[in-house]
C-alpha positions as semicolon CSV with decimal commas, in nm:
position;residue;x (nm);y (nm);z (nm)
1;X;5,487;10,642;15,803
2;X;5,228;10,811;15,972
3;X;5,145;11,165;15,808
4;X;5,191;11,504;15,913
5;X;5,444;11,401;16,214
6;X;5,747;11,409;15,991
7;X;5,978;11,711;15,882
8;X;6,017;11,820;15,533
9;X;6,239;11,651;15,333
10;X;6,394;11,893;15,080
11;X;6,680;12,021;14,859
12;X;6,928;12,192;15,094
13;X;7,293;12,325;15,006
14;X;7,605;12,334;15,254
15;X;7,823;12,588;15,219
16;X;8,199;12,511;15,361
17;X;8,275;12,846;15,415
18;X;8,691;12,776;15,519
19;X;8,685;12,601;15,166
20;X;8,460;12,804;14,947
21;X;8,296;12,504;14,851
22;X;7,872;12,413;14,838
23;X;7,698;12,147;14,725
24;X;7,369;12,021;14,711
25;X;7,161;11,756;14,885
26;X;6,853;11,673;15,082
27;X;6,764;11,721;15,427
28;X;6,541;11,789;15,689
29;X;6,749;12,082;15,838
30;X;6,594;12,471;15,751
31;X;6,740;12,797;15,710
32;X;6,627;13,199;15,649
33;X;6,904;13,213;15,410
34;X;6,869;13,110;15,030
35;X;7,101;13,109;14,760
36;X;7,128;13,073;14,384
37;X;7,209;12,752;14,239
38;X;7,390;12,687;13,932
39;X;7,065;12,513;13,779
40;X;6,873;12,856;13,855
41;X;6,683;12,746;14,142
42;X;6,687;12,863;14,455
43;X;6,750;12,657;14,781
44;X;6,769;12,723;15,143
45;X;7,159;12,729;15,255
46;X;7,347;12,645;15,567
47;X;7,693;12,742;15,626
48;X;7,914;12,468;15,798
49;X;8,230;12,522;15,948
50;X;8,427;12,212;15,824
51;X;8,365;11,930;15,527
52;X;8,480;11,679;15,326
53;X;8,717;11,933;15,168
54;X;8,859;12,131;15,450
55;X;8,895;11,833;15,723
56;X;9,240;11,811;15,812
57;X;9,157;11,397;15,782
58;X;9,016;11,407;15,402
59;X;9,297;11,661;15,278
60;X;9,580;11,434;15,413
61;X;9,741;11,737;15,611
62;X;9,630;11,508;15,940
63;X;9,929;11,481;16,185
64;X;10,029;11,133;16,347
65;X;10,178;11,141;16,688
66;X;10,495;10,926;16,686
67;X;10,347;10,754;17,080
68;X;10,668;10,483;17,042
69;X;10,912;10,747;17,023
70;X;10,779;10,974;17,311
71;X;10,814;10,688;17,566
72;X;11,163;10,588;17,416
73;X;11,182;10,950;17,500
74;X;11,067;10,930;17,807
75;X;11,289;10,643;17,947
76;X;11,613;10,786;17,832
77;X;11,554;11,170;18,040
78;X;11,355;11,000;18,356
79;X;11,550;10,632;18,323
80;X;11,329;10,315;18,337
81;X;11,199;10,199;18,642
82;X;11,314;9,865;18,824
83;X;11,107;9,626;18,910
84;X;11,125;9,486;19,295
């Protein structure tokens, strides 16, 4: 890699704000805001608006459309057209 063309690569913790849950990882992205960790350092944070915890996908609350029974639906209020 060629030097001083890349971004800093640093300890960085995501807040999920919805969740009230944070952890900690690297990346490239910066913030103004710090915060406290639990090992007494302090890192830059950035506050996210959904994770891993508060997806509707991860938690299992995810709703699946029933598509066969809205065209059964469908046919029985509008009948179903004839072919000519």
């Amino acid at each position: 890699m060629k030097p001083g063309i890349h971004p800093s690569y640093g300890p960085v913790v995501f807040r999920d704000r919805a969740a009230d849950y944070a952890f900690l990882t690297r990346s490239t992205i910066t913030s103004d805001k710090t915060i406290e960790w639990e090992d007494g350092n302090t890192y830059p944070v950035v506050d996210v608006e959904i994770s891993h915890v508060s997806h509707p996908f991860y938690t299992g609350t995810a709703r699946v459309l029933d598509t066969a029974g809205r065209v059964e639906r469908f046919e029985r209020r509008y009948g179903r057209r004839e072919a000519r």
